[in-house]
One Martini backbone bead per residue (centre of mass of N, CA, C, O) as a GRO file, in nm:
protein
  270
    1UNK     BB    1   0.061   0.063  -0.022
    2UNK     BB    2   0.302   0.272   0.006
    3UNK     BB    3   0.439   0.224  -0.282
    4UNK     BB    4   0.171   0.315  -0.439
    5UNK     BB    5   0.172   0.629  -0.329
    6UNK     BB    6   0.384   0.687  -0.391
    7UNK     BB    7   0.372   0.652  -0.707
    8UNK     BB    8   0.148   0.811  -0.752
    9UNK     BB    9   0.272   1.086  -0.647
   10UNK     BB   10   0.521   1.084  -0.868
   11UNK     BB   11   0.318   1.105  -1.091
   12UNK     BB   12   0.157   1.351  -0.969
   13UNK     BB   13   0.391   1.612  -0.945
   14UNK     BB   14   0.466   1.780  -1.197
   15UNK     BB   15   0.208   1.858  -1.260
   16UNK     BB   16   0.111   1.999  -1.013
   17UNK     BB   17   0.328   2.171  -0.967
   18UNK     BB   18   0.311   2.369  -1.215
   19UNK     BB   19   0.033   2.442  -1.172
   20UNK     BB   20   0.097   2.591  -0.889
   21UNK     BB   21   0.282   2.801  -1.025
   22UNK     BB   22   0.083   2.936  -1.217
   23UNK     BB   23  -0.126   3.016  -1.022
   24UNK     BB   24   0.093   3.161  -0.812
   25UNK     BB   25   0.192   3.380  -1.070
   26UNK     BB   26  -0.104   3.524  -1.130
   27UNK     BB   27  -0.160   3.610  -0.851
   28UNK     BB   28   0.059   3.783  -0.817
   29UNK     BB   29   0.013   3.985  -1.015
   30UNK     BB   30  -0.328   4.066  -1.054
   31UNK     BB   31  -0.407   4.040  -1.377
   32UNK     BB   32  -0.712   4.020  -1.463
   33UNK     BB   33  -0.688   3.963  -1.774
   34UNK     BB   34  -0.483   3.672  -1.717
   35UNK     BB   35  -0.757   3.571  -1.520
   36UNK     BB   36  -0.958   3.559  -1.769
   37UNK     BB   37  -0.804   3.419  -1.961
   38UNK     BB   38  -0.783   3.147  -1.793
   39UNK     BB   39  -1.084   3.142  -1.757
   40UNK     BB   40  -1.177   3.091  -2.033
   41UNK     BB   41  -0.974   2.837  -2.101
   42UNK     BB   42  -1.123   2.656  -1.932
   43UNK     BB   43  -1.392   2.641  -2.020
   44UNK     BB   44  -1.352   2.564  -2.262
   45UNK     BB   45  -1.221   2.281  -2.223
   46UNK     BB   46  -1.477   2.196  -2.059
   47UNK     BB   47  -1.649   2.165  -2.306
   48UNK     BB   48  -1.463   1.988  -2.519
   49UNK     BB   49  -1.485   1.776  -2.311
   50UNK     BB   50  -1.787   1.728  -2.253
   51UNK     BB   51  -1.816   1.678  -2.635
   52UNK     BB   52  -1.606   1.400  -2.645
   53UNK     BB   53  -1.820   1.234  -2.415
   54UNK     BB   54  -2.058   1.313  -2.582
   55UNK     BB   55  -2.336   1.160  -2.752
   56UNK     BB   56  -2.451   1.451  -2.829
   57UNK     BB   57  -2.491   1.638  -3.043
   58UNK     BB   58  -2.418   1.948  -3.165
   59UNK     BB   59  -2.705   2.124  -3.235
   60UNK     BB   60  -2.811   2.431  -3.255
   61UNK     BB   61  -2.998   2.442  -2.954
   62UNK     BB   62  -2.757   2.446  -2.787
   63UNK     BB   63  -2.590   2.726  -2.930
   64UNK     BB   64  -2.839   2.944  -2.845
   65UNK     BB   65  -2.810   2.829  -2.527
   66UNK     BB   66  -2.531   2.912  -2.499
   67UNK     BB   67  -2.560   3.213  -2.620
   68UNK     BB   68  -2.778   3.335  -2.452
   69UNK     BB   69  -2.612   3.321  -2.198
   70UNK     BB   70  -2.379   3.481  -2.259
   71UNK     BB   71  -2.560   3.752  -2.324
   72UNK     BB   72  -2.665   3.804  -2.124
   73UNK     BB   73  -2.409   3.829  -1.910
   74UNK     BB   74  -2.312   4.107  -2.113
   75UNK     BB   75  -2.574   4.298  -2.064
   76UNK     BB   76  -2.662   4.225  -1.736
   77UNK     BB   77  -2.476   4.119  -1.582
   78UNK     BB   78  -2.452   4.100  -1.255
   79UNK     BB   79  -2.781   3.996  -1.208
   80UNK     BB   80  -2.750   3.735  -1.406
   81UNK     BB   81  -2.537   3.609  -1.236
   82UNK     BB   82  -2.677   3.583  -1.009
   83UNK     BB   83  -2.881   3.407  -1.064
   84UNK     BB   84  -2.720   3.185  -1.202
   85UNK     BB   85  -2.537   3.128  -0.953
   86UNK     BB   86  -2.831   3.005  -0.811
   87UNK     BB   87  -2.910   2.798  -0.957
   88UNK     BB   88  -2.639   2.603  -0.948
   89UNK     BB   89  -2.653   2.571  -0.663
   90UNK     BB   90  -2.886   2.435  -0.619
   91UNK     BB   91  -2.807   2.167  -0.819
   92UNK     BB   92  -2.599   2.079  -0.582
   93UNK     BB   93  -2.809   2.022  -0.389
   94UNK     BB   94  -2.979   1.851  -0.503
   95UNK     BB   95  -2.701   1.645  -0.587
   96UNK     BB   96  -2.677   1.576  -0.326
   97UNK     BB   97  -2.935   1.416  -0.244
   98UNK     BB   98  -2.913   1.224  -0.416
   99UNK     BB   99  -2.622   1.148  -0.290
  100UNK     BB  100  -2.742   1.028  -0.050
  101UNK     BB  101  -3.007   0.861  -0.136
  102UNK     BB  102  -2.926   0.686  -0.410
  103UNK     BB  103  -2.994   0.831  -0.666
  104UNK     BB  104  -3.128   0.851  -1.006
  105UNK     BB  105  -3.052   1.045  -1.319
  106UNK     BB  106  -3.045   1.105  -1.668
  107UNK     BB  107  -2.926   1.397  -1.619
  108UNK     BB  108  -2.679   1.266  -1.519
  109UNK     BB  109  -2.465   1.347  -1.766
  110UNK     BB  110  -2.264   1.376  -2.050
  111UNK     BB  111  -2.534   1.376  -2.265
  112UNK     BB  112  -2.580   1.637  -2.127
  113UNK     BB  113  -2.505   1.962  -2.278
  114UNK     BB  114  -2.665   2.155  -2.097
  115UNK     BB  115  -2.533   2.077  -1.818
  116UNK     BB  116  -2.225   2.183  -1.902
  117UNK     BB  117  -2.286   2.448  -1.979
  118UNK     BB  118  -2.370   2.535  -1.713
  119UNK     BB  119  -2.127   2.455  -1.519
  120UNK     BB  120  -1.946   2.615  -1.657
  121UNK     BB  121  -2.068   2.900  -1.626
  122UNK     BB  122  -2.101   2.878  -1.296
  123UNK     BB  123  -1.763   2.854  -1.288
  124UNK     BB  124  -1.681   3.108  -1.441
  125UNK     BB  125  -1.885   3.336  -1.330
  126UNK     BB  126  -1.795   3.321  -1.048
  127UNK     BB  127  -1.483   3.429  -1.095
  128UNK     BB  128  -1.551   3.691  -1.249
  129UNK     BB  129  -1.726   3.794  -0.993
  130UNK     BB  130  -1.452   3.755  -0.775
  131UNK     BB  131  -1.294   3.986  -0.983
  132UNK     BB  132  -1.501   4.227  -1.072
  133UNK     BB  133  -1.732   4.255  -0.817
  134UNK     BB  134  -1.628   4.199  -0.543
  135UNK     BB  135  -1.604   4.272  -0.203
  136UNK     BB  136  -1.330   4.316   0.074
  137UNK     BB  137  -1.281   4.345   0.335
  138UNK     BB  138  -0.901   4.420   0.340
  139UNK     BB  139  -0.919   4.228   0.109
  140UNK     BB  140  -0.773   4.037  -0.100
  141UNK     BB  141  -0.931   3.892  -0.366
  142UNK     BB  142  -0.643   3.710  -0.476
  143UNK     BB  143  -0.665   3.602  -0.249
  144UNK     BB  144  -0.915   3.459  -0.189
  145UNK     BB  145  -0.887   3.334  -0.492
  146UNK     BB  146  -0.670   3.136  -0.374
  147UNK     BB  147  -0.825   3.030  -0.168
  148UNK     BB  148  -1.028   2.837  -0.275
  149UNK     BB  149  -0.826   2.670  -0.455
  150UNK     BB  150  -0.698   2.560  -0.178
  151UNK     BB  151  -0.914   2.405  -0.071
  152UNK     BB  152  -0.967   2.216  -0.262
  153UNK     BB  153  -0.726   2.078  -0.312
  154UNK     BB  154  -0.670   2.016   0.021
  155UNK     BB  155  -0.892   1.839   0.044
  156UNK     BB  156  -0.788   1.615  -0.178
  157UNK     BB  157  -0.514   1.565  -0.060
  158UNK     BB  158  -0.621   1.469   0.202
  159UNK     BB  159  -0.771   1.266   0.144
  160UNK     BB  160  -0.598   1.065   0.008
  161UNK     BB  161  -0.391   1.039   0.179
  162UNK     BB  162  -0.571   0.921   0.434
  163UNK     BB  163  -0.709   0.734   0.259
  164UNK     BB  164  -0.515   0.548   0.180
  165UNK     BB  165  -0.391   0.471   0.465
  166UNK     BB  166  -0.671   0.437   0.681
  167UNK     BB  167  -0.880   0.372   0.481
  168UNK     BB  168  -1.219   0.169   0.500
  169UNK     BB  169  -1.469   0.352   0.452
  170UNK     BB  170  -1.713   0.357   0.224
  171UNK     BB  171  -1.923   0.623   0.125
  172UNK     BB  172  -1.969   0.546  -0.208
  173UNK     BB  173  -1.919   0.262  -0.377
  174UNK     BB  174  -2.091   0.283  -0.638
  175UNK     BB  175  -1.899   0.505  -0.725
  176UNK     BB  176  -1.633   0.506  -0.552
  177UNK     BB  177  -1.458   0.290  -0.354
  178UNK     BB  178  -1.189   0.475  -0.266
  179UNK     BB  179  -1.364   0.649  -0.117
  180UNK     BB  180  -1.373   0.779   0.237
  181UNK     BB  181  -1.441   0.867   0.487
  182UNK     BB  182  -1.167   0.943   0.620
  183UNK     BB  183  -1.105   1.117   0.366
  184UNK     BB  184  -1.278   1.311   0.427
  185UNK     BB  185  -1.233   1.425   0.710
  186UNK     BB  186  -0.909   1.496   0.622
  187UNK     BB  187  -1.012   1.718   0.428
  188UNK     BB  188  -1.142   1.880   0.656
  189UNK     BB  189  -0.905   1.907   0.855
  190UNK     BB  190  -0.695   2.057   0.662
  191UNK     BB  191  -0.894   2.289   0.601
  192UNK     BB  192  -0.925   2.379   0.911
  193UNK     BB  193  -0.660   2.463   0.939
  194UNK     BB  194  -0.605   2.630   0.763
  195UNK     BB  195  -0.842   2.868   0.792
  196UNK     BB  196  -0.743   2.922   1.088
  197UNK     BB  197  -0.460   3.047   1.062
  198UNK     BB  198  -0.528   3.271   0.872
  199UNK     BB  199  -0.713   3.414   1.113
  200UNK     BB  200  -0.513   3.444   1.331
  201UNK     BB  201  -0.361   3.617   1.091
  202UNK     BB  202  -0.582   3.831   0.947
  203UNK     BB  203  -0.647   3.759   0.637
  204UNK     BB  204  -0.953   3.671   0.737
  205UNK     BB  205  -1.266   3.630   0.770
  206UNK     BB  206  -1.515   3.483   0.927
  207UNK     BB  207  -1.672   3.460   0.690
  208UNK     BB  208  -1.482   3.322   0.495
  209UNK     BB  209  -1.438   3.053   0.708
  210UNK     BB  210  -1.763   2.988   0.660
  211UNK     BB  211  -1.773   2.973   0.356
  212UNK     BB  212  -1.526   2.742   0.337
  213UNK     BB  213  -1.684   2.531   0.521
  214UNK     BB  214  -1.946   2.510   0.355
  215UNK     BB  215  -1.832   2.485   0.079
  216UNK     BB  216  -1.656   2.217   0.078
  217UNK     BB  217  -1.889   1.938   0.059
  218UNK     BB  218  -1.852   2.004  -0.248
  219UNK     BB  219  -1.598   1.896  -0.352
  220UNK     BB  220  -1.748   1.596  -0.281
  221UNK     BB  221  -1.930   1.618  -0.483
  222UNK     BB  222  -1.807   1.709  -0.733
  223UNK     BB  223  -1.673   1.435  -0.751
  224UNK     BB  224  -1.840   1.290  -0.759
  225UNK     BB  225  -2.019   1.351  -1.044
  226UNK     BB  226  -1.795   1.253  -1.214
  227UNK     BB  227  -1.747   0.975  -1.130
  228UNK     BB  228  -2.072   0.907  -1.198
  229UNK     BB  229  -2.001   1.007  -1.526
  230UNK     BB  230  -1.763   0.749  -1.560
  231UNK     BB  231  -1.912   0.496  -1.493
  232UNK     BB  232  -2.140   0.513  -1.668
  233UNK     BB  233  -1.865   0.498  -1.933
  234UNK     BB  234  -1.655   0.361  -1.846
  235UNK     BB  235  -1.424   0.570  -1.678
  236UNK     BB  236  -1.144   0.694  -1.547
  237UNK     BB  237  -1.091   0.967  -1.765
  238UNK     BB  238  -1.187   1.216  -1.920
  239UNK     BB  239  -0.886   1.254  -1.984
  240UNK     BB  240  -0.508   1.354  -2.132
  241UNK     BB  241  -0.359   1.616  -2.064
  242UNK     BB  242  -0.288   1.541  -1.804
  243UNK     BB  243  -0.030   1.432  -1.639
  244UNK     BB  244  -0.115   1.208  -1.373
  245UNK     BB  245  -0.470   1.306  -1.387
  246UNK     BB  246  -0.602   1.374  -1.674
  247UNK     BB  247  -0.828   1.587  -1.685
  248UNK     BB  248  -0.964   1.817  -1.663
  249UNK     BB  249  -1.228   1.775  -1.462
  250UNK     BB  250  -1.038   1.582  -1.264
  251UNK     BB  251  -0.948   1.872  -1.148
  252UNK     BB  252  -1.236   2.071  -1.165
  253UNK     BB  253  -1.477   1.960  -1.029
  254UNK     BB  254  -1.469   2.074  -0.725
  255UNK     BB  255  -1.469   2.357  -0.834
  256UNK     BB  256  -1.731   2.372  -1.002
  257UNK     BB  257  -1.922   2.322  -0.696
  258UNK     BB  258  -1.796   2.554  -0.511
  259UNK     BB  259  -1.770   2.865  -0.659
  260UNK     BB  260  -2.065   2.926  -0.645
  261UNK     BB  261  -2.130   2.873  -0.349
  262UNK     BB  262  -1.934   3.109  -0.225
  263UNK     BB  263  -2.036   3.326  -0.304
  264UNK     BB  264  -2.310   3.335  -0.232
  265UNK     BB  265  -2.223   3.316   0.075
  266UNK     BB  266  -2.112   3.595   0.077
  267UNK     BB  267  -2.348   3.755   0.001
  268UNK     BB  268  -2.508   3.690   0.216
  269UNK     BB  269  -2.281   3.757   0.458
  270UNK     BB  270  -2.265   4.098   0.381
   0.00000   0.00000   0.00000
């Protein structure tokens, strides 16, 4: 079990460095320009990944209305990403729903081209609200959005290390056998250690430490959507981009769940 951790771990190492490296030097730099530009690229990535996986063809009418949310956005602007923001969250809370009580339904599918739609702008438009239109008192933004990217991450890692080591008990076996209780608690200890460091020296406030503890469960639940969602189809990984990670997908299944949860969460507590 060890060997295999280990060897695991070195296989997706080079590529988490560089990504990480990437991530922390865009936003060292805080130019909101090419923060947008990389969230638009990865939005583009995420739903490219989600119609070569899609056995729906795409065709006039997913066209338009993936056409209509993007030109609302942009005539509405901040209005209607509220409003859109609101609507993928309930839907997030809905799949949560599902995944709890052990139901299914085929609405649940990469073959729904309108879900992958919703959901990758979803978590586009979040990013877009909290470095555009958010104000945190006192706090840089780009740090926000660092936390943010940084406990979905802690979460990952801290299960996985946890769940390797430790974990005996599936939580969702049919979705994912590999994936435990232990390992959810361990991702759930990560970020609150981390969370709690960063308020004790005034980095954050109280509401966001709120914020980001409450839409934690969500990274774990983005995570099942993706597995189930691969299981499915019968893979294992949604792409092959990143070597020793899988798909663009694979990476930010937990971030495309969070980041509108935890957005909301802030309007609400301000």
């Amino acid at each position: 079990m060890a060997n295999e951790l280990y060897k695991n771990i070195l296989q997706r190492l080079p590529a988490a460095l560089s990504l990480v490296f990437c991530i922390f030097g865009v936003l060292y730099l805080q130019n909101i320009f090419l923060i947008l530009t990389l969230v638009m690229a990865a939005g583009f990535l995420l739903i490219k990944e989600w119609l070569m996986l899609s056995e729906l063809k795409i065709d006039l009418k997913q066209i338009i209305f993936f056409v209509t949310l993007v030109l609302f956005s942009i005539f509405y602007t901040k209005g209607f990403i509220d409003f859109f923001l609101l609507i993928i969250s309930i839907f997030w809370f809905i799949y949560g729903f599902y995944l709890i009580t052990n139901k299914s339904s085929t609405f649940f599918s990469f073959d729904n081209n309108y879900l992958g739609f919703l959901l990758v702008l979803g978590f586009v438009y979040g990013l877009i609200y909290l470095i555009v239109f958010s104000e945190f008192n006192n706090i840089n933004k780009f740090f926000v959005l660092f936390v943010i990217l940084f406990n979905t991450v802690l979460a990952d890692v801290g299960a996985y290390l946890v769940g390797s080591s430790i974990g005996k008990t599936p939580l969702f076996p049919e979705i994912s056998p590999n994936k435990t209780i232990e390992g959810l608690l361990g991702g759930i200890a990560f970020v609150a250690i981390f969370v709690s460091v960063i308020y004790l020296f005034n980095l954050i406030s109280f509401d966001l430490v709120a914020a980001s503890l409450i839409s934690l469960p969500f990274a774990f639940i983005g995570d099942y959507f993706e597995s189930q969602l691969k299981r499915d189809k019968s893979l294992k990984d949604s792409g092959s981009l990143i070597p020793g990670h899988g798909g663009i997908w694979d990476r930010l299944d937990s971030h495309i769940a969070v980041v509108p949860i935890f957005i909301i969460l802030t309007k609400l507590m301000a």
